[in-house]
ZAGU-800360 format. One line per 5 residues: number of its first residue (from 1); their letters; for each residue x, y, z of N, C-alpha, C, O. Coordinates in Angstrom, 3 decimals. Layout:
% ZAGU-800360
NUM = A = X:Y:Z:X:Y:Z:X:Y:Z:X:Y:Z ~ ... .
//
This chain:
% ZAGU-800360
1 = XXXXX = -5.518:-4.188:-53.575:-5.138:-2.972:-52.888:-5.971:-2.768:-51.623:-5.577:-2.405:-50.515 ~ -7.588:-3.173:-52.147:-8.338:-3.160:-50.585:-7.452:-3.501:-49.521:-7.200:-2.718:-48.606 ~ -6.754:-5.171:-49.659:-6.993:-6.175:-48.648:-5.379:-5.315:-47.933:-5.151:-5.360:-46.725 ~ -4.457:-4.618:-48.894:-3.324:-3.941:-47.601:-4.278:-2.860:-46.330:-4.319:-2.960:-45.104 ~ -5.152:-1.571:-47.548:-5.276:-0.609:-46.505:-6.303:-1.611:-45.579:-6.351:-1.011:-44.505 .
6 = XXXXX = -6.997:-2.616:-45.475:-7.899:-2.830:-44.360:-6.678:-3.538:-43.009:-6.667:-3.376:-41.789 ~ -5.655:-4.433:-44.051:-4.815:-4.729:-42.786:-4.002:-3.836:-41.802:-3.780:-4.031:-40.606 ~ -3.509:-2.535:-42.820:-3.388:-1.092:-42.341:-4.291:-1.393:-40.923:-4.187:-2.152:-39.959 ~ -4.950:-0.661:-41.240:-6.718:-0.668:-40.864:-6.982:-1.471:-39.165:-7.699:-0.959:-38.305 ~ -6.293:-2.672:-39.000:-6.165:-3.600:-38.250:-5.173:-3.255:-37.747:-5.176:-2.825:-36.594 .
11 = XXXXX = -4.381:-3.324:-38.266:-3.123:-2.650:-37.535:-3.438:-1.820:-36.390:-3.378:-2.113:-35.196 ~ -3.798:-0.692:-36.968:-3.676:0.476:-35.835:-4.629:0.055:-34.894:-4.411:0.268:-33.702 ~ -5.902:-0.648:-35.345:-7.130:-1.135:-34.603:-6.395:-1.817:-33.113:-6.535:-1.626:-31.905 ~ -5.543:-2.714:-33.993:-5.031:-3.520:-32.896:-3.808:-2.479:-31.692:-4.102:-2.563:-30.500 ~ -2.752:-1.729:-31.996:-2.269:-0.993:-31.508:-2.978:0.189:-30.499:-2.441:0.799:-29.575 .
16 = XXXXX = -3.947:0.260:-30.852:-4.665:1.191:-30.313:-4.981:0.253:-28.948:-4.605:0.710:-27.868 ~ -5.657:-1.035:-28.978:-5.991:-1.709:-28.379:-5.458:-1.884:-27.302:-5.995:-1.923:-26.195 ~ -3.701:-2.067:-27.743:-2.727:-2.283:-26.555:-2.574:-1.403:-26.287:-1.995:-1.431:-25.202 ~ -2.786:-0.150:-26.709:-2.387:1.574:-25.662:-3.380:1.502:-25.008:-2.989:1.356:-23.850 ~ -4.926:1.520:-25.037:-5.614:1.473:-24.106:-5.807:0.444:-22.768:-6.352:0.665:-21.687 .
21 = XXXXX = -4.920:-1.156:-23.453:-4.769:-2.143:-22.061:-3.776:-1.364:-21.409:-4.084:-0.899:-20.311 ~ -2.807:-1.162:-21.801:-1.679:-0.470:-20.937:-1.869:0.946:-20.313:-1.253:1.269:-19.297 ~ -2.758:1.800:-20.961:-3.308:2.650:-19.929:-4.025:1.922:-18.680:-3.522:1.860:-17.558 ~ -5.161:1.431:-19.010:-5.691:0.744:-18.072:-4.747:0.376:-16.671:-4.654:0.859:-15.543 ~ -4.023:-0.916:-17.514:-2.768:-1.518:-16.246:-2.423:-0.614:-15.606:-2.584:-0.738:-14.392 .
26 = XXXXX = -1.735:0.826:-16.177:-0.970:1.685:-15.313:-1.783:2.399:-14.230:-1.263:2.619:-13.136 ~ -3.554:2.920:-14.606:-3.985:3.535:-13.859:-4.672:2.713:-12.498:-4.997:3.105:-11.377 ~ -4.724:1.324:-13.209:-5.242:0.208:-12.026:-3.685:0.115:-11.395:-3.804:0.266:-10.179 ~ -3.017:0.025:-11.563:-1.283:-0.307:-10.842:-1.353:0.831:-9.962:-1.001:0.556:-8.815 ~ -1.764:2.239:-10.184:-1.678:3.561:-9.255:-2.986:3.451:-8.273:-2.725:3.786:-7.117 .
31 = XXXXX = -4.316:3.056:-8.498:-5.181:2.663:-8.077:-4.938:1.900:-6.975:-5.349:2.467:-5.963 ~ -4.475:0.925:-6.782:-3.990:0.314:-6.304:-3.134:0.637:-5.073:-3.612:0.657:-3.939 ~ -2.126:0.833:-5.288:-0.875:1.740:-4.489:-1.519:2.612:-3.677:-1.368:2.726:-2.460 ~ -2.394:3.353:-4.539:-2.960:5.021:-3.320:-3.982:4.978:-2.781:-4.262:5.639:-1.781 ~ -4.967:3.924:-3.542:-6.615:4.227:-2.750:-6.460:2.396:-1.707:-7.069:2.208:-0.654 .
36 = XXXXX = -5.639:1.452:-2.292:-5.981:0.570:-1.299:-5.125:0.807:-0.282:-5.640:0.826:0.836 ~ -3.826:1.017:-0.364:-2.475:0.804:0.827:-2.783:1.779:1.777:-2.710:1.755:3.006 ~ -3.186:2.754:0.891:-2.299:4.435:2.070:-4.227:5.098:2.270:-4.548:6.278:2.414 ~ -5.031:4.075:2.218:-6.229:4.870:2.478:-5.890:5.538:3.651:-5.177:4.887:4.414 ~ -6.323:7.077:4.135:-6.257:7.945:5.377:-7.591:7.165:5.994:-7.863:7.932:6.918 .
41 = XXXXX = -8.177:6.544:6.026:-10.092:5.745:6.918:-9.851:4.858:7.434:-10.393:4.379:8.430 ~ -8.598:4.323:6.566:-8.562:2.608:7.282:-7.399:2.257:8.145:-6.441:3.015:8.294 ~ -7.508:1.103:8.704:-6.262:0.979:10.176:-5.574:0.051:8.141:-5.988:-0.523:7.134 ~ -4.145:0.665:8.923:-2.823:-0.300:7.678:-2.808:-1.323:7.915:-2.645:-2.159:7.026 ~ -2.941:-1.601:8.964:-2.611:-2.779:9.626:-3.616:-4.217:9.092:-3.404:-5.240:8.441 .
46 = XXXXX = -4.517:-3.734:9.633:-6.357:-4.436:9.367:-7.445:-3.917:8.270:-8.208:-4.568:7.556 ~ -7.260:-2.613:8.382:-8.428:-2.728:7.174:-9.491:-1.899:7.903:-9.908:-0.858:7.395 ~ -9.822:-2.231:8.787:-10.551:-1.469:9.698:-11.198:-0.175:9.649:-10.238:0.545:9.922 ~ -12.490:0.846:9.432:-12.951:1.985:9.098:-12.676:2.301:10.718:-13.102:1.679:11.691 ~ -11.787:3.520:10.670:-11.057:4.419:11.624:-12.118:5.125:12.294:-12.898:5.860:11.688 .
51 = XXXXX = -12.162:4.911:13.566:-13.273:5.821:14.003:-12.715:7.101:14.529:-11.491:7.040:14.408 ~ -13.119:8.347:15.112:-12.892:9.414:15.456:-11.803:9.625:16.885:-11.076:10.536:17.283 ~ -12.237:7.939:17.471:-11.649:7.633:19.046:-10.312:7.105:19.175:-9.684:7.026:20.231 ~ -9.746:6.592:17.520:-8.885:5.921:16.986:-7.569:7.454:16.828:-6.341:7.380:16.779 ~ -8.141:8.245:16.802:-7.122:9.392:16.396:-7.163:10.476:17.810:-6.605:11.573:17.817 .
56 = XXXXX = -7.889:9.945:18.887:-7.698:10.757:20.039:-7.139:10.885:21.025:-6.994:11.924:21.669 ~ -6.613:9.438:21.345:-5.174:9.487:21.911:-3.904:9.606:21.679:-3.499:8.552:21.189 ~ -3.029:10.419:21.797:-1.835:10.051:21.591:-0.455:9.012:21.530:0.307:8.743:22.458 ~ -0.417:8.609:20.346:0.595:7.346:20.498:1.816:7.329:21.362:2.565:8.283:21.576 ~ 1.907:6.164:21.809:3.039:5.806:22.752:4.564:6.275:22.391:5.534:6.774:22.961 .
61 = XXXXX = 4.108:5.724:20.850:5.356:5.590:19.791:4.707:6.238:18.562:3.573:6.113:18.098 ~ 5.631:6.877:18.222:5.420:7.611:16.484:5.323:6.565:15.404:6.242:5.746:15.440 ~ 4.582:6.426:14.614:5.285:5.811:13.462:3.666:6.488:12.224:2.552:6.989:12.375 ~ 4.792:5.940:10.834:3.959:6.713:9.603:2.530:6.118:8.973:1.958:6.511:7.956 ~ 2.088:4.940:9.980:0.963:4.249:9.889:0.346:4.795:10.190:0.565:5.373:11.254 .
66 = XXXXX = -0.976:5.040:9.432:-2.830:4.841:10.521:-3.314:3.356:11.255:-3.868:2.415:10.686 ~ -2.935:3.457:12.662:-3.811:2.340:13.461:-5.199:2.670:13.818:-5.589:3.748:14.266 ~ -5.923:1.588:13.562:-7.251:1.528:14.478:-6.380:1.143:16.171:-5.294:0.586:16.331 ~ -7.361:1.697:17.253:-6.984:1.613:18.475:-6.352:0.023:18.630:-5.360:-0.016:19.357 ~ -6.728:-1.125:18.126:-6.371:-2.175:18.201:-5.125:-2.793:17.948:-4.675:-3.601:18.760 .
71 = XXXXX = -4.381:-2.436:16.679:-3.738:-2.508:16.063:-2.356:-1.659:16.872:-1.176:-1.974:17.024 ~ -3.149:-0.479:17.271:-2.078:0.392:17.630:-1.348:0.055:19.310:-0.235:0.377:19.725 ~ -2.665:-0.844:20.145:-2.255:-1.502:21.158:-0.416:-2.284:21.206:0.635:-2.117:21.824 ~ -1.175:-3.470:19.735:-0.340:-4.220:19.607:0.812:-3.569:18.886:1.845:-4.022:19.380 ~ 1.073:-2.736:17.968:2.129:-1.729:17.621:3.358:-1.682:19.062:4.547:-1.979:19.178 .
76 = XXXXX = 2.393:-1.193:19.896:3.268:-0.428:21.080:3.775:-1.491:21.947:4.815:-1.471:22.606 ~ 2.902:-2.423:21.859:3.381:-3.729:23.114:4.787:-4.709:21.606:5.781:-5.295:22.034 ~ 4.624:-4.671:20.745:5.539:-4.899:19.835:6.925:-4.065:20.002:8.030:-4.583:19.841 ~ 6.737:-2.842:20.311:7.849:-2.099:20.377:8.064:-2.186:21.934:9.029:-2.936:22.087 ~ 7.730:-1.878:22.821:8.041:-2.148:23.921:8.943:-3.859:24.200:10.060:-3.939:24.711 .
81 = XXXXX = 8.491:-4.517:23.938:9.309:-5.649:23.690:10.503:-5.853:22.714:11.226:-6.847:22.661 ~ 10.581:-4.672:21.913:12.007:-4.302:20.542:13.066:-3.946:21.884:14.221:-4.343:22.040 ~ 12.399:-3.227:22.611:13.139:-2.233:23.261:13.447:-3.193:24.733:13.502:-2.555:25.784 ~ 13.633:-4.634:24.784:14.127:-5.152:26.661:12.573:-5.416:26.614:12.644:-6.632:26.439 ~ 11.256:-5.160:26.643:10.467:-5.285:27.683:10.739:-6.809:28.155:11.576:-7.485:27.557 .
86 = XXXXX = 10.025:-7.314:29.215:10.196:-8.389:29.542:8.359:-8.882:28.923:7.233:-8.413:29.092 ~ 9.082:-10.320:28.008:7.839:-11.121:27.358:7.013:-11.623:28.417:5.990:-12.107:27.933 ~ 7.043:-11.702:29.640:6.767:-12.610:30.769:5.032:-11.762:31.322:4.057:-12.296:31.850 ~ 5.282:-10.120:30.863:4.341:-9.179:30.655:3.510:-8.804:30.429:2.848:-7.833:30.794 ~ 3.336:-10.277:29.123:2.751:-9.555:28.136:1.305:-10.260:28.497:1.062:-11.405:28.876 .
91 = XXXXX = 0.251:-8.898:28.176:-1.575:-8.692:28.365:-2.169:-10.643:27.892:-2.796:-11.472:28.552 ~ -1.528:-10.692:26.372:-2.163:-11.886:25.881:-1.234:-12.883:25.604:-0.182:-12.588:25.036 ~ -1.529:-14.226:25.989:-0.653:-15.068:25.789:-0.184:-15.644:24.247:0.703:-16.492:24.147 ~ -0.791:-15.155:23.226:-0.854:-15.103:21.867:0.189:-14.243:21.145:0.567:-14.485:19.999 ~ 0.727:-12.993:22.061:2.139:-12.192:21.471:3.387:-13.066:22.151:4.008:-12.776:23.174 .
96 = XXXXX = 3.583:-14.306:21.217:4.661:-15.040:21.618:5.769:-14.347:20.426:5.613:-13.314:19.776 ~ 6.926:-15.319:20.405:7.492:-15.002:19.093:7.360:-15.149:17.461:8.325:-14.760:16.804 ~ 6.182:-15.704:16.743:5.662:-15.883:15.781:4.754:-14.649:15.700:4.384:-14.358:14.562 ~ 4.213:-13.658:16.991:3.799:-12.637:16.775:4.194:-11.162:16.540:3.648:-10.155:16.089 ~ 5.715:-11.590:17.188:6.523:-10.927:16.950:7.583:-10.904:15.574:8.241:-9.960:15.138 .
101 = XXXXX = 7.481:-12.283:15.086:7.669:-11.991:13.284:6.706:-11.643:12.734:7.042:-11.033:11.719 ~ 5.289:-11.706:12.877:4.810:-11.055:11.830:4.465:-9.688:11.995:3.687:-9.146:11.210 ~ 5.095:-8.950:13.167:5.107:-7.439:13.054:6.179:-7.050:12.735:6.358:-5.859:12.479 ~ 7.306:-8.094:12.662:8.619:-7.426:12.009:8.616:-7.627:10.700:9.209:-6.934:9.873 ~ 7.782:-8.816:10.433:8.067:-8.502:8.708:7.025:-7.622:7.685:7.241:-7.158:6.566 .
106 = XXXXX = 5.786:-7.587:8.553:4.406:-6.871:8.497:5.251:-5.240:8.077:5.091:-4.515:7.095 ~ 6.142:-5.095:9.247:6.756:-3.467:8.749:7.731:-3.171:7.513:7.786:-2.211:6.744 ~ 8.537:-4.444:7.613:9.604:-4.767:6.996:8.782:-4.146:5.352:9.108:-3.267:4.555 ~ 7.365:-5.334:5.422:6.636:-5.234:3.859:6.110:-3.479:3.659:6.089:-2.996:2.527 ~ 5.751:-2.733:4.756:5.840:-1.277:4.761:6.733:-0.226:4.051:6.567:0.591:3.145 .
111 = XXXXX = 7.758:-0.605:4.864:8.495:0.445:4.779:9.448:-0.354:3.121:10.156:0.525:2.631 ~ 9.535:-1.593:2.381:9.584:-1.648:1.504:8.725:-1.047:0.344:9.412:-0.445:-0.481 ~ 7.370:-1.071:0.086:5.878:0.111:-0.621:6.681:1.381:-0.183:6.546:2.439:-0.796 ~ 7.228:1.299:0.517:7.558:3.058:0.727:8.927:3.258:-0.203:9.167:4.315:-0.786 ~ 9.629:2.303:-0.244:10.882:2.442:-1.249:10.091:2.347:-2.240:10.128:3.543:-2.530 .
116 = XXXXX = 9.280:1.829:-3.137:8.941:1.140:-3.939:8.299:2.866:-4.707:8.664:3.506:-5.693 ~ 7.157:3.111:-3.594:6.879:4.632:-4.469:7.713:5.567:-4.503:7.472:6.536:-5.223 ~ 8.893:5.512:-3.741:9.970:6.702:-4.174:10.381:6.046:-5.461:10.096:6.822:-6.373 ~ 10.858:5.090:-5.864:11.424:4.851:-7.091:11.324:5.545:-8.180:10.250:5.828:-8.712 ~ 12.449:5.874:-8.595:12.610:6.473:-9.932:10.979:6.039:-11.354:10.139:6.694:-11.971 .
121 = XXXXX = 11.342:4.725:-11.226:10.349:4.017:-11.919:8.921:4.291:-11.445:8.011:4.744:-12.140 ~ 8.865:3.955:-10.186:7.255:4.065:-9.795:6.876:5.766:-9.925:5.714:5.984:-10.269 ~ 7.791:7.036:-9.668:7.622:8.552:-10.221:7.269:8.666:-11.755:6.356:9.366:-12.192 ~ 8.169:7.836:-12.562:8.103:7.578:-14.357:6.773:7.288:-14.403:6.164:8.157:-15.028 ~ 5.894:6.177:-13.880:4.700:5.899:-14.040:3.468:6.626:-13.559:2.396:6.533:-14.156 .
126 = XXXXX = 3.658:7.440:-12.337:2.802:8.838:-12.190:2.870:9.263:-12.826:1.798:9.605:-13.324 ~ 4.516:9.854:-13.729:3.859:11.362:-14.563:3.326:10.708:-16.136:2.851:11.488:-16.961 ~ 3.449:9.291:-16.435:2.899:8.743:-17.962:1.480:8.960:-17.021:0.600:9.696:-17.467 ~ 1.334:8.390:-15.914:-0.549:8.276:-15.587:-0.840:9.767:-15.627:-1.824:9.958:-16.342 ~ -0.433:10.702:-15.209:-0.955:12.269:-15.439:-0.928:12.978:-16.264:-1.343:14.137:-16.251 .
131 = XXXXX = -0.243:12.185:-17.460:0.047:12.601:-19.049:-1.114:12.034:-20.187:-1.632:12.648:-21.120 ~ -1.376:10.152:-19.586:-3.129:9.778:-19.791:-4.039:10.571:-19.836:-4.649:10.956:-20.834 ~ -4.246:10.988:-18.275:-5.485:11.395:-17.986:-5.984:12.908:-18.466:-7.081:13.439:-18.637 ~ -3.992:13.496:-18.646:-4.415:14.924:-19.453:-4.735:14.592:-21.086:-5.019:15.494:-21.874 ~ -4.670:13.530:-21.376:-4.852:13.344:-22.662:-6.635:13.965:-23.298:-6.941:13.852:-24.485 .
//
């Protein structure tokens, strides 16, 4: 009779085990998403700690990114060239067309994270993570 209730016993030991990996996963999966992608300090682009000089000019062009001044150069000379500019223009000889795919797909991977947290699913997994932590 011992040897059922101790496997009992194990049982839940073990179940318990996997509710706490899967908490874990979910709050590292949100971790993830909010404190690395969408930090408000850092350029999106680079990574970059945002300085005060970075937010004092006004952009050329709107968009829902934080640039460091650098980043935000190349943003605008990217769009200026969406829009006709002539490539012949351009400051550095390095914004050829391989620089210009990886700011189209660089956004492309953006504004996909942005579908990704509207999702039905990725909302389901906030309110289980705020249902955790009220635990």
């Amino acid at each position: 009779m011992a040897e059922i209730i101790e496997f009992g016993k194990k049982a839940r030991d073990l179940k318990s085990l996997q509710h706490a990996d899967l908490r874990k996963r979910k709050i590292e999966s949100l971790r993830k998403i909010f404190q690395c992608t969408r930090c408000m300090m850092k350029c999106t682009k680079c990574g970059v700690q945002l300085q005060s000089e970075d937010h004092a000019e006004a952009p050329r062009y709107a968009t829902p990114y934080h640039f460091c001044s650098g980043c935000r150069g190349e943003y605008e000379e990217y769009r200026r060239r969406l829009e006709g500019g002539d490539p012949s223009e351009v400051d550095f000889y390095w914004h050829n067309d391989a620089w210009m795919e990886v700011w189209r797909t660089w956004l492309e991977h953006q504004r996909t994270l942005d579908l990704y947290r509207q999702s039905k699913e990725f909302l389901q997994l906030l309110r289980e993570v705020e249902d955790l932590l009220g635990e």
